[in-house]
C-alpha positions as CSV (number, residue, x, y, z in Angstrom):
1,X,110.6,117.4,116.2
2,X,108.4,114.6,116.9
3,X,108.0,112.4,120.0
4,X,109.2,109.3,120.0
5,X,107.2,106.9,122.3
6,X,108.3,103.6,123.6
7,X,106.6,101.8,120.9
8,X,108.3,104.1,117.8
9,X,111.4,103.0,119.5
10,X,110.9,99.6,119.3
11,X,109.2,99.7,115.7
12,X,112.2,101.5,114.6
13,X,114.2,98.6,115.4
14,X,112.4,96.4,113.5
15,X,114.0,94.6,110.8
16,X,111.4,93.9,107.8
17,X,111.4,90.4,106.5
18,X,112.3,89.5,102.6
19,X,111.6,86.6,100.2
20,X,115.1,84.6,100.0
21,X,114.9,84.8,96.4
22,X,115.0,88.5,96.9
23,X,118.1,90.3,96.9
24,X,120.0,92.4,94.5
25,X,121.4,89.8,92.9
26,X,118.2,88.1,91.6
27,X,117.4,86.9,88.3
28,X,114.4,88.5,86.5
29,X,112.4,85.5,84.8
30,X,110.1,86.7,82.0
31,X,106.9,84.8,80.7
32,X,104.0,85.6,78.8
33,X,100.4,87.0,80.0
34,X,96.7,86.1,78.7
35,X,96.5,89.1,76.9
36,X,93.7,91.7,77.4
37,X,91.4,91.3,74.7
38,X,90.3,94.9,74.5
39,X,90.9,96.5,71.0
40,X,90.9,99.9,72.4
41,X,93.6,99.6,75.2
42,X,96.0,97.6,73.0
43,X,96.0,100.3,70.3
44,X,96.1,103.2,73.9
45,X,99.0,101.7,74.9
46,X,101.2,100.4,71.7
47,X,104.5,100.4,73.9
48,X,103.7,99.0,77.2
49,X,100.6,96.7,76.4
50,X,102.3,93.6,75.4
51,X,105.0,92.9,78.0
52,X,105.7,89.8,80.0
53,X,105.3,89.0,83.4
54,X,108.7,88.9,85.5
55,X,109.4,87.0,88.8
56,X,112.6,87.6,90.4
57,X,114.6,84.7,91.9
58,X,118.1,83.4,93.6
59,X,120.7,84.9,91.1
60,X,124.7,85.1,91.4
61,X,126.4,88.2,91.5
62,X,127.1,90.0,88.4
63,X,128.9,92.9,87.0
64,X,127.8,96.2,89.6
65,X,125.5,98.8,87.3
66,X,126.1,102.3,87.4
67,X,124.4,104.6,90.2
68,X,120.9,105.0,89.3
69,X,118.6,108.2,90.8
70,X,115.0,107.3,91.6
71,X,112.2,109.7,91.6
72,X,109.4,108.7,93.9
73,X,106.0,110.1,94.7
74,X,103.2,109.5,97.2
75,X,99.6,109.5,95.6
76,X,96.3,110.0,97.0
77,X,95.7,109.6,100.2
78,X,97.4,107.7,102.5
79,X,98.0,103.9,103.6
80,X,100.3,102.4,106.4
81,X,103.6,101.1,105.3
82,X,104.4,104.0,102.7
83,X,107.5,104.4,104.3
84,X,108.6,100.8,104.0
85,X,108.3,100.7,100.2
86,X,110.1,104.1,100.2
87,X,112.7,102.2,102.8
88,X,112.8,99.3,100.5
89,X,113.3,101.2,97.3
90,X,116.5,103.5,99.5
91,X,118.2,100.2,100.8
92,X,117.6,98.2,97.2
93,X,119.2,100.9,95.4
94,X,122.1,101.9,97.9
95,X,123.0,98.1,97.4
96,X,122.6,98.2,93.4
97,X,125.5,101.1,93.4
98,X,126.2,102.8,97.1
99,X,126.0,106.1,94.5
100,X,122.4,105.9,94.2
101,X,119.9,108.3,95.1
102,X,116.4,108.5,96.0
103,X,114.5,111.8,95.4
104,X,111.3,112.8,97.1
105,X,109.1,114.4,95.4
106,X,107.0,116.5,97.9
107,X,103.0,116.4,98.4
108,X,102.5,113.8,95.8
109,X,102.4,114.1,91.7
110,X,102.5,118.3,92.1
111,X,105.9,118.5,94.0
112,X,106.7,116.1,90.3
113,X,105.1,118.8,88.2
114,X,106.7,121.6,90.0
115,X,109.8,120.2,90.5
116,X,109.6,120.4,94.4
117,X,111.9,117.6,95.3
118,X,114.2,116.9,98.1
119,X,117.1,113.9,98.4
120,X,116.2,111.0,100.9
121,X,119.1,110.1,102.6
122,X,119.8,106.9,105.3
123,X,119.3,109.7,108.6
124,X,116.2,111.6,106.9
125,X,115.0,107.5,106.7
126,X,115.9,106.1,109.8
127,X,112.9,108.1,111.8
128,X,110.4,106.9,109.6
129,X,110.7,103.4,109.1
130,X,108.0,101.0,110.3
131,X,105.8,104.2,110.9
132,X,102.2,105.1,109.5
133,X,101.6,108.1,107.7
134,X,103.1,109.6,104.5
135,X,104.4,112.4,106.3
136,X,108.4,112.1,105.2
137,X,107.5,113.8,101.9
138,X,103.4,113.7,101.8
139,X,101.0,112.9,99.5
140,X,98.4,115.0,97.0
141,X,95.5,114.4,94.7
142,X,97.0,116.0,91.6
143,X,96.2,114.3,88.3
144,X,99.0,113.1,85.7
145,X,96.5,112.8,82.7
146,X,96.7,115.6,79.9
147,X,100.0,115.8,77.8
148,X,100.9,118.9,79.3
149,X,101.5,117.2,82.6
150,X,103.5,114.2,81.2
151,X,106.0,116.7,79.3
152,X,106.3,118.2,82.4
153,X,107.2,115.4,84.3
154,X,109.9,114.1,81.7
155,X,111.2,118.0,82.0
156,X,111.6,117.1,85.5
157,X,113.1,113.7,84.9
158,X,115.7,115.2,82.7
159,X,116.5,117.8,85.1
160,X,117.2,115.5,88.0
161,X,118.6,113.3,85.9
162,X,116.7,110.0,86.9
163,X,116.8,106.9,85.8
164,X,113.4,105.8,87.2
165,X,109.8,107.1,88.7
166,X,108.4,105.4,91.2
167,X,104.6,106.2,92.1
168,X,103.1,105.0,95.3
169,X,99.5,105.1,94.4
170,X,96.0,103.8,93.9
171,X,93.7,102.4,90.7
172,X,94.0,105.8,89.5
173,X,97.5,106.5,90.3
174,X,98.0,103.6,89.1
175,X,96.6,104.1,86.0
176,X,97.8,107.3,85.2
177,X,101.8,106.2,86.1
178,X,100.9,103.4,82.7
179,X,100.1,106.5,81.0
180,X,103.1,108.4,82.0
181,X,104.8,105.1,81.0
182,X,103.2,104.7,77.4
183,X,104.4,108.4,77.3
184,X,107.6,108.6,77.6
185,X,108.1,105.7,75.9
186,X,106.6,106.7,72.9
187,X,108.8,109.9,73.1
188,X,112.0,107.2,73.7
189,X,112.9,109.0,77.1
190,X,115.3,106.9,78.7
191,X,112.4,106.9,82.1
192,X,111.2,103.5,84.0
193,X,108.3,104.1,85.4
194,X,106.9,101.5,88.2
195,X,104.0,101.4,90.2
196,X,103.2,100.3,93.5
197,X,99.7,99.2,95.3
198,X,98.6,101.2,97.6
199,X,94.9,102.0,99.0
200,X,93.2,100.6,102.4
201,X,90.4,100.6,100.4
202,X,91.1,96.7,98.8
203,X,89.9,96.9,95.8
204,X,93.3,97.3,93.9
205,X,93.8,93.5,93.6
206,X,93.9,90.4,90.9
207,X,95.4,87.4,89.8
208,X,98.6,88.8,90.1
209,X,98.1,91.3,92.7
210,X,96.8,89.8,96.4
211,X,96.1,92.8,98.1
212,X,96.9,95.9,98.5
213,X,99.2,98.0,100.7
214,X,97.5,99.5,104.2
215,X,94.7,97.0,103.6
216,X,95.9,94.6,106.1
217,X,96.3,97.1,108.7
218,X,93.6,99.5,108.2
219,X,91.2,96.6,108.9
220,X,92.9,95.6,112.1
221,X,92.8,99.2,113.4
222,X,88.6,99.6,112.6
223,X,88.2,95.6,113.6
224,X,89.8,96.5,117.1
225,X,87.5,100.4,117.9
226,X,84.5,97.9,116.7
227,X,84.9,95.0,119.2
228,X,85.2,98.2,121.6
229,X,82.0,99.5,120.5
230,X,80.5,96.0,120.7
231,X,82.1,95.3,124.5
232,X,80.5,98.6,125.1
233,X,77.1,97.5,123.2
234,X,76.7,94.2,125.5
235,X,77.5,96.8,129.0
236,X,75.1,99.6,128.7
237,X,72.7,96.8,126.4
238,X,70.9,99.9,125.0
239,X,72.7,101.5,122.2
240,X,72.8,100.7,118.5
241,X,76.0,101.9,117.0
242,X,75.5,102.4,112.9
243,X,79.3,102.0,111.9
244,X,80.2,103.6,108.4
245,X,83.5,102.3,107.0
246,X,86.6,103.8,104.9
247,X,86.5,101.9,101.5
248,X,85.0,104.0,98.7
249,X,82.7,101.6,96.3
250,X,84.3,98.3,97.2
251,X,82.9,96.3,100.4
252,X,86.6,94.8,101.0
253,X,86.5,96.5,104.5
254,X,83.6,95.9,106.0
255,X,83.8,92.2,104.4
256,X,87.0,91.8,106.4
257,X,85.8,93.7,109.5
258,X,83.3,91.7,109.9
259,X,85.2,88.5,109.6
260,X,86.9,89.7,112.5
261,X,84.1,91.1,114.8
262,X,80.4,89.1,114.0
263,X,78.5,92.1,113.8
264,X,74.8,91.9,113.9
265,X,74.1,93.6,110.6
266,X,76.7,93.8,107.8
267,X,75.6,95.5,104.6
268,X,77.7,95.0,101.4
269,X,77.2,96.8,98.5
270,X,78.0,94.3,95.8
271,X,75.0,92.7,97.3
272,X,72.5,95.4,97.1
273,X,73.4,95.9,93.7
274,X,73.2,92.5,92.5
275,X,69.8,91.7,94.4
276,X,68.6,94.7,93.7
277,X,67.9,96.0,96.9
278,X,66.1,99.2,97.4
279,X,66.5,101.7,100.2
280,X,63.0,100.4,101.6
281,X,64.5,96.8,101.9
282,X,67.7,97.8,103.3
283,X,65.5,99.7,106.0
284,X,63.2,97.2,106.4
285,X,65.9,94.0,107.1
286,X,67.2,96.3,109.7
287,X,64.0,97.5,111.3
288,X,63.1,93.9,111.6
289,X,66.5,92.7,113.0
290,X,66.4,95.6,115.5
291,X,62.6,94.4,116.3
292,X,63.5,90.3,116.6
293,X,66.7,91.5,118.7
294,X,64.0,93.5,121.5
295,X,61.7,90.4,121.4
296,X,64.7,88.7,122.5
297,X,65.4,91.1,125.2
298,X,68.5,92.7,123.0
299,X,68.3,95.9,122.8
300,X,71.2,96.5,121.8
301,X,73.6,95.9,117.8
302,X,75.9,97.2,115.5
303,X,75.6,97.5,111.9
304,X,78.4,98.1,109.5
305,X,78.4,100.2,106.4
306,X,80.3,100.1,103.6
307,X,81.0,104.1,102.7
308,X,80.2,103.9,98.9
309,X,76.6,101.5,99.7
310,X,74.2,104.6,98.3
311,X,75.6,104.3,95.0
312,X,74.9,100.6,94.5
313,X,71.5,101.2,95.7
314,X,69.7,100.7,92.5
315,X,67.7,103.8,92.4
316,X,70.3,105.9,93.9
317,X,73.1,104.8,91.6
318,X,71.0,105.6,88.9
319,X,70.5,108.8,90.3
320,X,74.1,109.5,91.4
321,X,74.7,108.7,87.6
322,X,72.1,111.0,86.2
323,X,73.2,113.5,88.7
324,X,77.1,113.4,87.4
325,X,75.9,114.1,83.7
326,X,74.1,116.1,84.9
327,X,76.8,118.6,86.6
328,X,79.9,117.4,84.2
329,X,77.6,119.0,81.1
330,X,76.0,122.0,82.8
331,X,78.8,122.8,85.8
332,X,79.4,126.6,84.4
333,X,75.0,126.9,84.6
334,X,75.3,125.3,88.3
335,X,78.2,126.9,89.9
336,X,76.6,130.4,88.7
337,X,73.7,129.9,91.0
338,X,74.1,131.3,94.6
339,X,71.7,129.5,96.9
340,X,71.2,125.9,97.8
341,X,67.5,125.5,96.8
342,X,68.4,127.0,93.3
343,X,71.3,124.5,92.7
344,X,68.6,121.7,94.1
345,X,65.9,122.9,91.7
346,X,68.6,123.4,88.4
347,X,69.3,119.9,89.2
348,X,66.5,118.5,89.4
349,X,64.8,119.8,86.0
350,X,67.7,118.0,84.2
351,X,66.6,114.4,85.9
352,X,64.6,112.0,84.9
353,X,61.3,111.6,86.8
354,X,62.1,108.8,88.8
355,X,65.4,110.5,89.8
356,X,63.8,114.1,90.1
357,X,61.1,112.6,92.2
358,X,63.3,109.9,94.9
359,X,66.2,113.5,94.5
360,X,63.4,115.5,96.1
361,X,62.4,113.2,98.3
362,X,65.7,113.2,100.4
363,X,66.7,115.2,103.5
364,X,68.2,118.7,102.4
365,X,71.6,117.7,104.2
366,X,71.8,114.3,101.9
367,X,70.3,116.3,98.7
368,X,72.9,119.0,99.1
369,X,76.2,116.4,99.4
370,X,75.1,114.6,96.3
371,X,75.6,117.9,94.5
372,X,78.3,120.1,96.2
373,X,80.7,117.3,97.1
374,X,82.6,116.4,93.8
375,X,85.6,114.4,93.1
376,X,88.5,115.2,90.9
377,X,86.5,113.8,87.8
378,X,83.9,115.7,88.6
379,X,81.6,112.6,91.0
380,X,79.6,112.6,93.9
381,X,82.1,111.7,96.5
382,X,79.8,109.1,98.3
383,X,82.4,109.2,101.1
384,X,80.8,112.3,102.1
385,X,77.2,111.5,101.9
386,X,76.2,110.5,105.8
387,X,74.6,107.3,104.9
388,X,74.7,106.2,108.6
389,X,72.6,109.1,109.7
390,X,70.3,108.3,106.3
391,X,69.6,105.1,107.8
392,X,69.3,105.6,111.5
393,X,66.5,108.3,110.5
394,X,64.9,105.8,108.0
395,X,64.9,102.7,110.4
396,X,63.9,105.5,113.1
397,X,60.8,106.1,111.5
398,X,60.6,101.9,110.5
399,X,60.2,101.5,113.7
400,X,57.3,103.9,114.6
401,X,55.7,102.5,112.0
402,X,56.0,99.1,113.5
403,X,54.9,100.3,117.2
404,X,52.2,101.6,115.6
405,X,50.5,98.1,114.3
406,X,51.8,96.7,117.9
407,X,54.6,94.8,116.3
408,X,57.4,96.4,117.7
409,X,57.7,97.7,122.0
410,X,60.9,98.0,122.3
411,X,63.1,101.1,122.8
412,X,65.6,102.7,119.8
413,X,69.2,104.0,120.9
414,X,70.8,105.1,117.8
415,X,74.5,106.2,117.4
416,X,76.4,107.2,114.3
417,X,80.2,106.8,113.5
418,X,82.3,106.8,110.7
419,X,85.9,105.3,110.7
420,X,88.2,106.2,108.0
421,X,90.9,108.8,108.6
422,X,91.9,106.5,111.5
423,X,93.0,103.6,109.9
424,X,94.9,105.4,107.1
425,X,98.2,106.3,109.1
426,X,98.7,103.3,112.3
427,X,101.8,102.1,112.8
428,X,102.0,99.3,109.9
429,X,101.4,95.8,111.2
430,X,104.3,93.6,110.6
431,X,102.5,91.9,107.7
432,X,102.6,95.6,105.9
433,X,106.2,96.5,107.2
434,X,107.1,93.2,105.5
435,X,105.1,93.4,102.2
436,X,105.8,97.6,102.0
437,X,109.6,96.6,102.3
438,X,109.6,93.5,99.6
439,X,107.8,95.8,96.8
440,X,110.0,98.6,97.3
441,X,113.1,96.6,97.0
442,X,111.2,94.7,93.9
443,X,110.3,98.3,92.6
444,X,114.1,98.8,92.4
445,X,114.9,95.7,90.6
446,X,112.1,96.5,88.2
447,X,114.1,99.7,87.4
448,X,117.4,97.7,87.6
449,X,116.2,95.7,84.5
450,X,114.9,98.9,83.1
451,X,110.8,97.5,83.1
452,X,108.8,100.4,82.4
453,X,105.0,100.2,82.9
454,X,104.9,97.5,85.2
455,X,103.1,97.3,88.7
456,X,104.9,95.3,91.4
457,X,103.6,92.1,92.4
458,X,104.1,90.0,95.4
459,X,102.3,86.3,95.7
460,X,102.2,83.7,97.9
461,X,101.4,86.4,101.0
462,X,99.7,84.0,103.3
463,X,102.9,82.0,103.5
464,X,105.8,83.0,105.7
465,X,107.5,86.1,104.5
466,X,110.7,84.2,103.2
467,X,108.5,82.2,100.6
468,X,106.6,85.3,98.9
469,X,107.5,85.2,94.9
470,X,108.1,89.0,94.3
471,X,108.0,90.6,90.0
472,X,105.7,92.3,88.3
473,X,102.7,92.6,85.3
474,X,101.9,95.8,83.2
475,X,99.7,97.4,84.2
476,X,98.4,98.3,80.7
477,X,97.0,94.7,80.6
478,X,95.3,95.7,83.9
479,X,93.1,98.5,82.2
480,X,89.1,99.2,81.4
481,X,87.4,101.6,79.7
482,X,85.5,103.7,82.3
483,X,83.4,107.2,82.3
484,X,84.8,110.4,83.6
485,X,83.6,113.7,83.1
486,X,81.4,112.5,80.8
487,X,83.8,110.6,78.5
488,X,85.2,107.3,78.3
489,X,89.1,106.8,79.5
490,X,91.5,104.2,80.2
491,X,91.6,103.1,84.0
492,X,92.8,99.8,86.1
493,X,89.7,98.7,87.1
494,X,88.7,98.6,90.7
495,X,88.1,95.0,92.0
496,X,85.1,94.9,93.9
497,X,83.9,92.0,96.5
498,X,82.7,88.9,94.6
499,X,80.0,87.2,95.5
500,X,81.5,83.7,95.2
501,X,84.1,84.0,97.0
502,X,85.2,81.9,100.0
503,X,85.3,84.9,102.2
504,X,81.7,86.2,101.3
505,X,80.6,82.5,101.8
506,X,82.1,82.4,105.1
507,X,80.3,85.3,106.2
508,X,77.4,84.4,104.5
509,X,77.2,80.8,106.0
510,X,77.1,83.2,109.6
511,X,75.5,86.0,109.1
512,X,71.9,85.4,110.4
513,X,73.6,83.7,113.4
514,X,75.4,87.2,114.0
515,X,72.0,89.0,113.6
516,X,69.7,87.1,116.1
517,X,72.4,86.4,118.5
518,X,74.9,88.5,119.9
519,X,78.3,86.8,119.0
520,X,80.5,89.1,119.2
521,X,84.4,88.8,118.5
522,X,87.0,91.2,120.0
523,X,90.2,90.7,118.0
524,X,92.0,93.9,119.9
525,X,94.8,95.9,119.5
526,X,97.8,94.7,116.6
527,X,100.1,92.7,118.0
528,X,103.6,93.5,116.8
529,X,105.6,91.2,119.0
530,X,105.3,87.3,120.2
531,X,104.9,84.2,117.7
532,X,104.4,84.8,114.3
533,X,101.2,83.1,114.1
534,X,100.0,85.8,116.3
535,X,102.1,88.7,114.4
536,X,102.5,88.1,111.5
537,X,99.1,86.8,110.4
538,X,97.1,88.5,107.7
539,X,93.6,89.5,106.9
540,X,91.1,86.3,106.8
541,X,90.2,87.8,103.5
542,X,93.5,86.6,102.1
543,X,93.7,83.9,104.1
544,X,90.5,82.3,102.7
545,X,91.1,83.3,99.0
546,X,94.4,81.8,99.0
């Protein structure tokens, strides 16, 4: 059994807010989409590409429906508020027909493939409401993508008997629950599938979709151990803290983090690639800030990295490219070797010279994560790669350099630190208890109305709760093609930080203020109590792009 704290206690008693034009009894309003011009996904998904959008509002009470059973699933890894859209789904449903049931299926899409399932009922909920973590049924990174696994998840269906499948998941989640959806819909199984956003990570977003689930949160969590760092940074005046953040390719997080804290050094990876930055001007900008900043009598900063920077590096994304070819055609060849240096060397006879030759180049630690640490389609997992330490040893020796033509005196305190895993499961703020708890309960009206393919939408989030506009868009229409494993496939594509956008202009109009002067804003703990201007608030991200 686990503890429960003061604060657990209280969170438990909180009541998450809903649209007014939210409730069982709403009306679902249908209206046409831009279509996706793409030949290719239309004729992928024939049954779920050309489907409305729906909005729910203020409806009367009509005849009840009969008791409906929900599957549900948590996918990848984890967010805060999970449990509120699994909350919102329970209590939508219970109200729908008090004979409905909600069935958990356990440590993500496997427990669905295996059948591993268990009922969630009101007392297995009520100790997990308002809390972080995935933990009432967990989460796995098992794929739904070949046909085998889709009849196996309408076996399971039929067995259970559910009406619905609800997946809790990512861009790829995501986009695998639209091909479970254009599935079982070309076999006429009587199955709604429904997605759900979810990933700290930001970059599951669009016209129709704000943000994302956890997003919110995660950023207040690494925004508040930042301005720590930094209080610390401007006591002991001597340390520079190289901060790499959660977010995979996107630079939502650090974007927002920043925002929040006026670091001295931000890096964004959108940037890089789009000015094509190399790894020598990366280093160099941060040599010289770290230089002007001693001259200054600042000896002392903090720089924030995005975790998936290396790949939009332009030579090491083309590297990282070469280098996923590379393993996804001659993976039986590599795995067969035994050592390190021979998996370095088979690798780097398949490159191209510039690649072989910047591949060799790099410290055996870096060298050996861009080949053993592979994703489920077969990537480099640039979450891995230690690009902090990459850099504090590159600006290291920038600096030498720069003592050496008596441009530089001043002394060079690096520390590394990466924070992911400790955003992922905080207690949700109250603007993700809210938002987890309105698309759950929209998730339930999108199965009420028997919408399968859709992803559920909720606009309007910089506005008080009761004035969201809750619905949903098919996600078909939300699809690219993209390569994996060497081939190109169907995926919602991952919305990464654009460069015209008011909140990259906002940080942009400030960020060589931030670097010369020490500015620093401590934004704290997240406040779950007091006005709602101070609770309820939302990422300045959002804020500015609404």
């Amino acid at each position: 059994m686990l503890h429960q704290t003061s604060l657990a206690k209280a969170r438990a008693a909180y009541q998450p807010k809903l649209p007014a034009s939210l409730s069982v009894h709403s009306t679902a309003n249908k209206t046409s989409l831009p279509s996706n011009t793409d030949a290719e996904i239309q004729s992928l998904f024939p049954n779920t590409f050309h489907l409305p959008a729906v909005s729910f509002s203020s409806g009367t009470e009509a005849a009840k429906p009969a008791p409906i059973v929900v599957g549900v699933i948590l996918s990848g890894g984890p967010a805060p508020g999970g449990h509120n859209v699994i909350a919102g789904i329970f209590d939508a449903i219970k109200q729908i027909h008090p004979e409905s049931s909600l069935i958990g299926f356990r440590n993500g899409p496997e427990g669905l493939l295996t059948n591993n399932g268990t009922e969630i009922d009101a007392k297995l909920l009520e100790s997990y409401r308002n809390t972080g973590g995935f933990d009432i049924i967990g989460s796995g990174r098992t794929k739904l993508e070949s046909e085998q696994d889709f009849l196996k998840a309408l076996e399971t269906a039929k067995s259970r008997n559910l009406t619905a499948l609800v997946v809790i998941g990512g861009d790829d989640s995501n986009s695998n629950a639209s091909k479970l959806a254009e599935f079982a819909a070309s076999r006429q199984a009587p199955l709604t599938i429904v997605g759900v956003p979810k990933t700290i990570d930001g970059d599951l977003k669009g016209e129709h979709i704000e943000t994302s689930f956890g997003f919110d949160t995660a950023c207040k969590v690494y925004s508040d151990l930042i301005g720590n760092i930094q209080r610390d940074a401007i006591s002991a005046r001597k340390y520079w803290h190289f901060i790499k953040l959660m977010g995979r390719s996107a630079s939502h997080i650090g974007l927002e983090c920043a925002l929040q804290t006026h670091p001295n050094i931000t890096l964004i990876s959108e940037e890089v690639a789009q000015r094509q930055l190399t790894l020598k001007n990366i280093v160099d900008d941060i040599a010289n800030t770290v230089a002007q900043r001693a001259a200054n009598g600042e000896k002392f900063g903090t720089v924030l990295i995005p975790e998936g920077l290396i790949e939009f590096v332009p030579e090491m994304g083309v590297l990282i490219g070469e280098l996923n070819e590379t393993l996804a055609h001659h993976g039986d060849a590599f795995n067969a070797l035994a050592d390190l240096p021979a998996k370095r060397a088979f690798v780097a006879e398949k490159l191209t010279a510039p690649s072989a030759s910047l591949y060799k180049s790099l410290p055996d630690d870096i060298a050996n994560q861009l080949i053993l640490d592979r994703d489920p389609h077969g990537n480099v997992q640039v979450a891995r790669i230690d690009t902090q330490r990459l850099l504090i040893d590159l600006v290291e020796a920038r600096l030498n350099d720069l003592k050496s033509a008596g441009t530089y005196k001043g002394s060079f305190a690096p520390l590394p630190h990466y924070f992911g895993y400790e955003g992922r499961c905080a207690f949700p703020s109250n603007f993700d208890a809210d938002y987890c708890y309105t698309l759950g309960f929209t998730a339930a009206l999108l199965i009420r109305e028997k919408l399968t393919g859709y992803i559920c939408s909720v606009r309007g989030l910089t506005k008080p709760a009761a004035q969201w506009q809750a619905g949903g868009v098919p996600m078909a229409q939300m699809m690219n093609m993209e390569r994996r494993h060497g081939k190109m496939v169907p995926v919602i594509k991952k919305a990464l930080v654009e460069l015209d956008s008011p909140a990259f202009r906002e940080f942009e109009k400030h960020r060589a203020t931030w670097a010369k002067e020490t500015s620093y804003a401590f934004p704290g703990a997240i406040q779950y109590f007091g006005p709602s201007e101070v609770s309820d608030t939302t990422t300045i991200t959002l804020q500015l792009e609404s």
